[in-house]
ZAFI-548113 format. One line per 2 residues: number of its first residue (from 1); for each residue x, y, z of C-alpha. Coordinates in Angstrom, 1 decimal. Each point is the difference from the previous one (the first is absolute). Example, Ala and Ser with C-alpha at 12.3 -4.5 7.8 and 13.67 -1.06 7.14 Angstrom:
<rs>
1 = 12.3:-4.5:7.8 | 1.4:3.4:-0.7
</rs>
This chain:
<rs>
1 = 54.6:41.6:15.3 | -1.7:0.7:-4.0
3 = 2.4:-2.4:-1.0 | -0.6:-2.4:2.5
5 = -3.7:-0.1:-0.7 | 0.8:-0.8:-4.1
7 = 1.7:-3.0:0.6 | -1.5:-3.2:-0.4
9 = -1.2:-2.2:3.0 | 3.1:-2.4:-0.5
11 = 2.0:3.3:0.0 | -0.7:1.0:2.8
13 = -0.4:-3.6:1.5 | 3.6:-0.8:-0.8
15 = 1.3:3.3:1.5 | -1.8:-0.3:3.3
17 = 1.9:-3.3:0.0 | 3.2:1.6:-1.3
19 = -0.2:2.6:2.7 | -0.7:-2.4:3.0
21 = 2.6:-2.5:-0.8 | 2.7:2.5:-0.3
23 = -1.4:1.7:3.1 | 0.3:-3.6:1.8
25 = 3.3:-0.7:-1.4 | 1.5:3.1:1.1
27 = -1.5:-0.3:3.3 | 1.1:-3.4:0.8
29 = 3.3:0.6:-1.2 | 0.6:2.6:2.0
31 = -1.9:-1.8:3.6 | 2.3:-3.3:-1.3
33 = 3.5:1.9:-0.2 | -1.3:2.0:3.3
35 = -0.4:-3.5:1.7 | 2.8:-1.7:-1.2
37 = 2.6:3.1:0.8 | -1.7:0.0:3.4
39 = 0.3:-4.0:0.1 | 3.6:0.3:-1.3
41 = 0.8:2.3:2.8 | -1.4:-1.4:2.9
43 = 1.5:-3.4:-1.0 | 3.8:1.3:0.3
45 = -0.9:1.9:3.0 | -1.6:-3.3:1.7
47 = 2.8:-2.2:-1.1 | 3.1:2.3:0.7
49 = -0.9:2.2:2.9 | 1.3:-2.6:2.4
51 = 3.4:-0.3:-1.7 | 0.5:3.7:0.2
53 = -0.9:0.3:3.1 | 2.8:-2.7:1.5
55 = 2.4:1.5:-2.5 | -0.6:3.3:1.1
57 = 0.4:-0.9:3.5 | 3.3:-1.9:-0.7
59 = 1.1:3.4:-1.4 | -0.8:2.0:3.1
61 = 1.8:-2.6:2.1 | 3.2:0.4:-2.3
63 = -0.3:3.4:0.4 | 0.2:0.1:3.3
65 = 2.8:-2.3:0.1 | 2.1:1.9:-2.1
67 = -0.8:3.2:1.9 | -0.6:2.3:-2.9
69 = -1.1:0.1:-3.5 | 3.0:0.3:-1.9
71 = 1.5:-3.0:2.0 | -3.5:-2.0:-0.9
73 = 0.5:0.8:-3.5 | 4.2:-0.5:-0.3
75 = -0.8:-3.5:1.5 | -2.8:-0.6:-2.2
77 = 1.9:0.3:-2.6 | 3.7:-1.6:1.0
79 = -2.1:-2.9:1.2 | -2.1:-0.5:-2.7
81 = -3.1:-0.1:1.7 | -2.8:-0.8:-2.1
83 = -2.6:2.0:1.7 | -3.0:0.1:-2.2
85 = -0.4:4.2:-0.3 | 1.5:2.8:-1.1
87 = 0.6:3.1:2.2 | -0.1:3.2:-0.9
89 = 0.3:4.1:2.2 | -2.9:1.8:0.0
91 = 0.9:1.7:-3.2 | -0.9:-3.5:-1.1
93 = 3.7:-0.7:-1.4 | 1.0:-3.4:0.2
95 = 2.9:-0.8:2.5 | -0.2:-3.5:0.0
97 = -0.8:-2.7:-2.3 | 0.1:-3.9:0.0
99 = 0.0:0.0:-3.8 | 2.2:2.7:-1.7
101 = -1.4:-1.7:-3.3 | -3.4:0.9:0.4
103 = 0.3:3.2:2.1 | 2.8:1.7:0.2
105 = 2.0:2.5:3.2 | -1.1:3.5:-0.7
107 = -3.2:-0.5:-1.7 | -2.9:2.2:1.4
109 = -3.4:-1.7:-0.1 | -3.0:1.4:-1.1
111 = -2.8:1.0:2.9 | -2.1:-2.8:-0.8
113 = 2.4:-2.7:0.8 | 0.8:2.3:3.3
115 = -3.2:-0.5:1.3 | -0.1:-3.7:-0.2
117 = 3.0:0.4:2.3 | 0.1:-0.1:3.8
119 = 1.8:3.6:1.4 | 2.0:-0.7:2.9
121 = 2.4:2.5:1.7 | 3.6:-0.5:0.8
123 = 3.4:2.0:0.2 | -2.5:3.1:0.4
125 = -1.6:-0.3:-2.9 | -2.9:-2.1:-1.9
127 = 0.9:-2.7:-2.1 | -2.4:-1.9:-2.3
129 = 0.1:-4.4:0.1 | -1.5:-1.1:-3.3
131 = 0.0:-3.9:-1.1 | 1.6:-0.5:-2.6
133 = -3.1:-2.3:-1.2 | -1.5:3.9:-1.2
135 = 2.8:0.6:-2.5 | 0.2:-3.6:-1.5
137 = -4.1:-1.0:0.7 | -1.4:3.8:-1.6
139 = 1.6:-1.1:-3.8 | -1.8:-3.3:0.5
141 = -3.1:1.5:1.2 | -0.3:2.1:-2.3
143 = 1.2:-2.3:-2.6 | -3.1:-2.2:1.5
145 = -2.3:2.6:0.0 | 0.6:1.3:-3.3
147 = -0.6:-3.6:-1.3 | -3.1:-0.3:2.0
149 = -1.5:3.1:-1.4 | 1.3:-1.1:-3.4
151 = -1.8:-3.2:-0.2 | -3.4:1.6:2.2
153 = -0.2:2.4:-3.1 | 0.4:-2.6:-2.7
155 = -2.4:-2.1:2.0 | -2.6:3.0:0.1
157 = 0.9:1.0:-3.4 | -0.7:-3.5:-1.5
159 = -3.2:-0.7:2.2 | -1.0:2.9:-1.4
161 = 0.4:-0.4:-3.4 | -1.4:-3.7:0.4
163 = -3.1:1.9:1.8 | -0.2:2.7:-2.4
165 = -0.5:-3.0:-2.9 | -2.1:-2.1:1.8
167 = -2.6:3.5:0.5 | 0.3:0.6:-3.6
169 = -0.8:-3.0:-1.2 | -2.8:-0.7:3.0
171 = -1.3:3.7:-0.9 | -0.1:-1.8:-3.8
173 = -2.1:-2.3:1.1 | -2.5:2.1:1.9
175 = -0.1:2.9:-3.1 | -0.4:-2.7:-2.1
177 = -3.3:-0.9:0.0 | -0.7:3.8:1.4
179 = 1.4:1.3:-3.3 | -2.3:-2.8:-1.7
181 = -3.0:0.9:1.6 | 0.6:3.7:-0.8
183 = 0.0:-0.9:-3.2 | -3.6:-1.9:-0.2
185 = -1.6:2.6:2.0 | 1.0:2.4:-2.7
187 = -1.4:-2.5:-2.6 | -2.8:-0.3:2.0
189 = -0.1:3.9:0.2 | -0.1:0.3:-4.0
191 = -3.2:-2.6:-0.2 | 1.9:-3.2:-0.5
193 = -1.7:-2.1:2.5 | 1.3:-3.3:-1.4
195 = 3.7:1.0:1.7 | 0.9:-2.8:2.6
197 = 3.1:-0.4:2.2 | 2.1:-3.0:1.1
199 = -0.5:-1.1:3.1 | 3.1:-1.4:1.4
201 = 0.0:0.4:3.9 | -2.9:-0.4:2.7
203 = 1.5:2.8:2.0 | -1.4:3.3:0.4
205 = 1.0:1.3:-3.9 | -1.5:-3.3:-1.3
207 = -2.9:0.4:1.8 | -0.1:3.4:-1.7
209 = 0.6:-0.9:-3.5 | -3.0:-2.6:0.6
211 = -2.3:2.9:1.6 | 0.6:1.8:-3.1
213 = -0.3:-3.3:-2.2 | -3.4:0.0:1.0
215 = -0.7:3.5:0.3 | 0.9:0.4:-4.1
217 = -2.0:-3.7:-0.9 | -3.0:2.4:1.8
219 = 0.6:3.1:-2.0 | 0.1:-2.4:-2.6
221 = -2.9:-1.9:0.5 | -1.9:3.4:0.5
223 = 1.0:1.4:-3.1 | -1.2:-3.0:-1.8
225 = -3.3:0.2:1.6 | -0.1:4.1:-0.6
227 = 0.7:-0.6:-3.8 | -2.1:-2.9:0.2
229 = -3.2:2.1:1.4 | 0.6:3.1:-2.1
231 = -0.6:-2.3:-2.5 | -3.1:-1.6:1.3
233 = -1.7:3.7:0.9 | 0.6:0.9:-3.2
235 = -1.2:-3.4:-1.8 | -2.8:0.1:2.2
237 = -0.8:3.2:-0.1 | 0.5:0.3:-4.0
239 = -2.6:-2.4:-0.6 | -3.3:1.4:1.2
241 = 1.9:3.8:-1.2 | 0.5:-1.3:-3.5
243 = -3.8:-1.6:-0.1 | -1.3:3.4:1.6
245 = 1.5:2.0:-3.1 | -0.5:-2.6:-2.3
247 = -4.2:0.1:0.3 | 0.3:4.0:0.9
249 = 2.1:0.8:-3.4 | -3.0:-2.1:-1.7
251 = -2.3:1.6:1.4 | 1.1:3.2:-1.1
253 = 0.8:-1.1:-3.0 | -3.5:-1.5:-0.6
255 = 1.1:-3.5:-0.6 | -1.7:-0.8:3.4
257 = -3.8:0.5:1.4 | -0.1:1.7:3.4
259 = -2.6:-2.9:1.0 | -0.4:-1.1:3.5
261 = 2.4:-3.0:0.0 | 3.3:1.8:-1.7
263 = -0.7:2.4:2.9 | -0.3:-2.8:2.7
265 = 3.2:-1.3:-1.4 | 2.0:2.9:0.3
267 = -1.5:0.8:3.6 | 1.4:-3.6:1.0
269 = 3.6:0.9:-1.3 | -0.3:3.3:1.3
271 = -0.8:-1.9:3.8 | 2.4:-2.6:-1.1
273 = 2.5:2.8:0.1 | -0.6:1.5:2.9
275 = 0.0:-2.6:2.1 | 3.5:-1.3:-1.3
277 = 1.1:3.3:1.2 | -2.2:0.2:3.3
279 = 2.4:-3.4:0.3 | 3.1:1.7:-0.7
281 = -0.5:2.0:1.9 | -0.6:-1.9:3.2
283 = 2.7:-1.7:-0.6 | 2.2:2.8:-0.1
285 = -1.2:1.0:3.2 | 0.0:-3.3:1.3
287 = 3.9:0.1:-0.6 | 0.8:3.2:1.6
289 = -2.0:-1.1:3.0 | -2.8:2.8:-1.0
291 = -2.5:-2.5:-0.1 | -3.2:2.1:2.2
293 = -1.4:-2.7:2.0 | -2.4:0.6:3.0
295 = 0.0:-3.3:1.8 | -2.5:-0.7:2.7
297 = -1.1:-2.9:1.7 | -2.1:-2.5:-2.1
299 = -1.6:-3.2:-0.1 | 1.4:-1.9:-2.9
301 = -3.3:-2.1:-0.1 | -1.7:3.0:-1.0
303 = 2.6:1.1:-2.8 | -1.1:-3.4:-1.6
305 = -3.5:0.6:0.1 | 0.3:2.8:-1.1
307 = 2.4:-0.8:-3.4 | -1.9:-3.6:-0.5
309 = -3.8:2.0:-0.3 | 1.6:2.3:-2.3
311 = 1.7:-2.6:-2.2 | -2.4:-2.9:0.9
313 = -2.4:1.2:-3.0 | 3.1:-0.3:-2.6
315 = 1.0:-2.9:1.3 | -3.7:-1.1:-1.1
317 = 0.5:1.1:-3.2 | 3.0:-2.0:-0.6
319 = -1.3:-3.0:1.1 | 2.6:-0.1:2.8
321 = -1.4:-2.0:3.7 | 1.5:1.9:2.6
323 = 0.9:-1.7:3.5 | 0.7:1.2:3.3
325 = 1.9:-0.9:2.5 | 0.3:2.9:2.6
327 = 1.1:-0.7:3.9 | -2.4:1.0:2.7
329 = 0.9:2.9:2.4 | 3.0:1.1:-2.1
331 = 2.2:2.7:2.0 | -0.7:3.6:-1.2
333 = 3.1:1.6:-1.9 | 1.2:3.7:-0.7
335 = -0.5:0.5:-3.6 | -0.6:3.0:-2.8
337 = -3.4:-2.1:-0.9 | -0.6:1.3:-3.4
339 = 3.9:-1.0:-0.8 | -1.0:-3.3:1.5
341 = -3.0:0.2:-2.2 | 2.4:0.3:-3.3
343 = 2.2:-2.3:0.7 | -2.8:-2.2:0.3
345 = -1.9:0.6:-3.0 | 3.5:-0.4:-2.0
347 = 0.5:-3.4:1.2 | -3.7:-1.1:-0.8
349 = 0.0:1.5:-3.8 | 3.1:-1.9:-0.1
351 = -1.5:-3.0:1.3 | -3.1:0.3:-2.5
353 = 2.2:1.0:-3.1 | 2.0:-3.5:0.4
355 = -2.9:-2.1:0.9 | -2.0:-1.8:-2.3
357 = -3.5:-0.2:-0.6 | -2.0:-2.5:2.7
359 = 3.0:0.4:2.3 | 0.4:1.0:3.6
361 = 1.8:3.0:1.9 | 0.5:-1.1:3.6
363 = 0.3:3.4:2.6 | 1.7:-1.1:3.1
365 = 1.2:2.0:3.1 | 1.3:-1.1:3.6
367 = 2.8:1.3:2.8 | 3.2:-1.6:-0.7
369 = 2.6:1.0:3.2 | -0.1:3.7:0.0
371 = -1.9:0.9:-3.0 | -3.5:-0.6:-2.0
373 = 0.9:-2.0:-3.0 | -2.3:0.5:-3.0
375 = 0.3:-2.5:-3.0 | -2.1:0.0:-3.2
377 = 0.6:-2.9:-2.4 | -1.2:-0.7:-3.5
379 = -0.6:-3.2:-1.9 | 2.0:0.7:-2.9
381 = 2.8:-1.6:-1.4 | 2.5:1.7:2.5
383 = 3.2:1.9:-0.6 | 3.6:-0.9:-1.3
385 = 2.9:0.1:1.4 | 0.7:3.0:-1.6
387 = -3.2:1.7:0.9 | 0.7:-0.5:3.5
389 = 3.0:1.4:-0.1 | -1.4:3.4:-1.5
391 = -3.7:0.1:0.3 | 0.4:3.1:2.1
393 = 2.1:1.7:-2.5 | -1.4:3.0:-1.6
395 = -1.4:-0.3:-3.4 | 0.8:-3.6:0.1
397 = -2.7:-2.2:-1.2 | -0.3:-3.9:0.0
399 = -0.1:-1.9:-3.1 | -2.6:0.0:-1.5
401 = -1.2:-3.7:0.2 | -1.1:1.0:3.5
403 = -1.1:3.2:-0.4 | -2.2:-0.6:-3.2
405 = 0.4:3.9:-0.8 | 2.5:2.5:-0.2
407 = -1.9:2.6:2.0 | 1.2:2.0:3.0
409 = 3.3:1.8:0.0 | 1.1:-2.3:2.8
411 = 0.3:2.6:2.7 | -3.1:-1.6:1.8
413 = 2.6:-2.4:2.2 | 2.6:2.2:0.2
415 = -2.2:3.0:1.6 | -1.3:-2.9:2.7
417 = 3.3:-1.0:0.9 | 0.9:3.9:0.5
419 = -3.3:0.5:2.1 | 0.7:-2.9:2.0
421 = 3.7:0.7:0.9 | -0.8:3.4:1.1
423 = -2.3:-1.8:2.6 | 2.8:-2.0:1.3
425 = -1.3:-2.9:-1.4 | 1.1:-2.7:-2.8
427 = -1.4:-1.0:-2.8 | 1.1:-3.4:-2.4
429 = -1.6:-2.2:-2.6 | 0.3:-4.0:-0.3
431 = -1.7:-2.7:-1.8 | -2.5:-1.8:1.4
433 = 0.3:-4.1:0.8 | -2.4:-0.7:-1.9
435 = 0.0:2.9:-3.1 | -0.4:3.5:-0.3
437 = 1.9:2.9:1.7 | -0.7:1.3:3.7
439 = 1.0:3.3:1.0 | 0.8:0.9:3.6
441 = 0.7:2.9:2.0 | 0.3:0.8:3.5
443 = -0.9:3.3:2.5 | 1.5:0.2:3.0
445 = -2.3:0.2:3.6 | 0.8:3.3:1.9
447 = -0.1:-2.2:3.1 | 2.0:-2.7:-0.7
449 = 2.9:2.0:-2.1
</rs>
């Protein structure tokens, strides 16, 4: 059984089939020369019972004729009769025979011909009729026979090798791609994600071999973006660090005056900082489904309000109109409000960080099937292709001809979309018809889910 368990899945593949075939082969050829003994039998029997039955009754009307047996049998054979048996005592000598050739006077039979005899008493004593079709016939059936077994084996023998090739070279087939996948998966195993099989079938191994085509392009695709934002963290996070020690090593060293704005400064990168870590880690927990979230039911209506009196004074500031277009009796929805909150105020500092001075920020929120939709679109000069493609990336930033500055780590889009898929809702960007960007997400209503 240990061995059994080291071979190889073809191994042991091609021996079950091994096994089974030879089990079949021997079984049919013993059911086939069964049958064909049994057919052989029954045919002779059906075809000369009737002649052995008149021929044995001509012999019992001789017999009385002559009066005894040797009479019968001196007649028989000064006449020549050709009487189609053989007749022997009940030693099983032969006394008579039609064909001295074949059988000769004086020969004793063995029990097995004796018993396809018919017994029959006369003089006293028994005396055993056999046709003579049992001496000559039994060579030829057996001869028969023997050839019938002969060509049954070499029939088994050579289906079976024919099967035995056609499983090896069918077990080939399926291994094949097995053995292939065995050895990307260990590829995979030792970090090389860029392994690929072929995929030649759409059967169940080809569907396989694509499963684990696009499982590796994942692993791959993850790896790039792990490598990818271990070297954003630390780019990002290097930057305010470096400026930190920069102005502290100064002013330890006295090249630097403690005054009120170098310590302003570093209190911005310190909060800088943390907050690029606060974002981290909310996203962490965001991807491990960690995120706390105490949803409740609240009017969206008054999640605006709330976000556009805090951020209407900025707005101000900046120069920037701000319209609203907010549907009347909107349906409540089952929310973490301050999460709400935060995704809001993302998209708004995004919006006012990409619109220009004099232009316009248009807040706009209605139910749409099943869900509240909430849109806020800028006025300026939109997004690429590219930047649709990725703008909720982490640490991904658009060019800079529509951002205007290279501040932000770029986590601000990336945490909304996080906050919004753990509500169950959906979140997208897309250019406006006319210009500028509109963001969009969804929240599901509890009653209409």
């Amino acid at each position: 059984m240990k061995q059994l368990r080291r071979l190889s899945f073809g191994a042991k593949l091609l021996t079950a089939f091994v096994l089974v075939i030879a089990l079949t082969s021997l079984a049919g050829y013993f059911f086939m020369s069964l049958s064909v003994n049994r057919a052989f039998t029954d045919f002779n029997t059906g075809r000369y019972s009737q002649q052995d039955r008149m021929a044995f009754s001509m012999f019992g009307l001789l017999y009385r004729q002559a009066g005894s047996m040797d009479a019968l049998l001196k007649g028989l054979v000064e006449q020549e009769v050709d009487l189609p048996a053989v007749v022997a005592n009940a030693s099983g000598v032969v006394v008579f025979s039609p064909d001295l050739r074949r059988v000769q006077v004086g020969r004793t039979l063995d029990a097995a011909l004796l018993e396809r005899g018919t017994s029959f008493p006369a003089d006293g004593q028994q005396w055993i009729y056999l046709p003579t079709r049992f001496l000559v016939g039994l060579e030829l059936e057996e001869g028969y026979l023997q050839r019938s077994r002969r060509s049954m084996m070499w029939a088994g023998l050579t289906a079976g090798v024919a099967a035995m090739l056609l499983s090896y070279l069918l077990i080939r087939q399926l291994t094949g791609p097995l053995r292939k996948l065995d050895r990307a998966s260990r590829q995979v195993a030792a970090g090389k994600f860029d392994e690929r099989v072929d995929i030649l079938s759409s059967d169940e191994i080809g569907r396989l071999a694509g499963s684990f085509n696009e499982m590796a392009a994942s692993l791959e695709t993850a790896e790039q973006v792990k490598k990818r934002l271990i070297a954003d963290i630390s780019h990002e996070l290097r930057t305010p660090i470096t400026a930190v020690r920069s102005a502290l090593e100064s002013l330890r060293d006295g090249l630097m005056e403690p005054t009120q704005a170098t310590l302003s400064a570093l209190h911005d990168k310190i909060l800088l900082t943390t907050r690029l870590v606060q974002d981290l880690h909310q996203l962490a927990l965001a991807d491990s489904g960690q995120l706390s979230m105490q949803p409740r039911p609240c009017s969206v209506e008054a999640i605006l309000d709330t976000i556009l009196e805090t951020i209407g004074v900025q707005m101000e500031d900046e120069g920037i109109l701000l319209r609203r277009d907010i549907a009347q009796d909107l349906p409540s929805v089952e929310v973490d409000a301050q999460r709400i909150e935060q995704v809001l105020l993302n998209l708004l500092a995004n919006a006012i960080r990409h619109t220009p001075l004099g232009g316009s920020i248009l807040v706009r929120a209605e139910q749409v099937d099943d869900s509240v939709q909430v849109s806020i679109c800028d006025s300026g000069p939109g997004l690429s292709e590219t930047d649709l493609e990725r703008v909720f990336d982490r640490f991904y930033r658009a060019d800079e001809a529509r951002t205007g500055d290279d501040t932000g780590a770029g986590l601000g889009l990336s945490i909304a979309k996080a906050l919004i898929e753990a509500h169950g809702g959906r979140i997208w960007a897309e250019n406006a018809p006319h210009a500028g960007a509109c963001f969009s997400f969804t929240l599901p209503i509890p009653n209409l889910a």
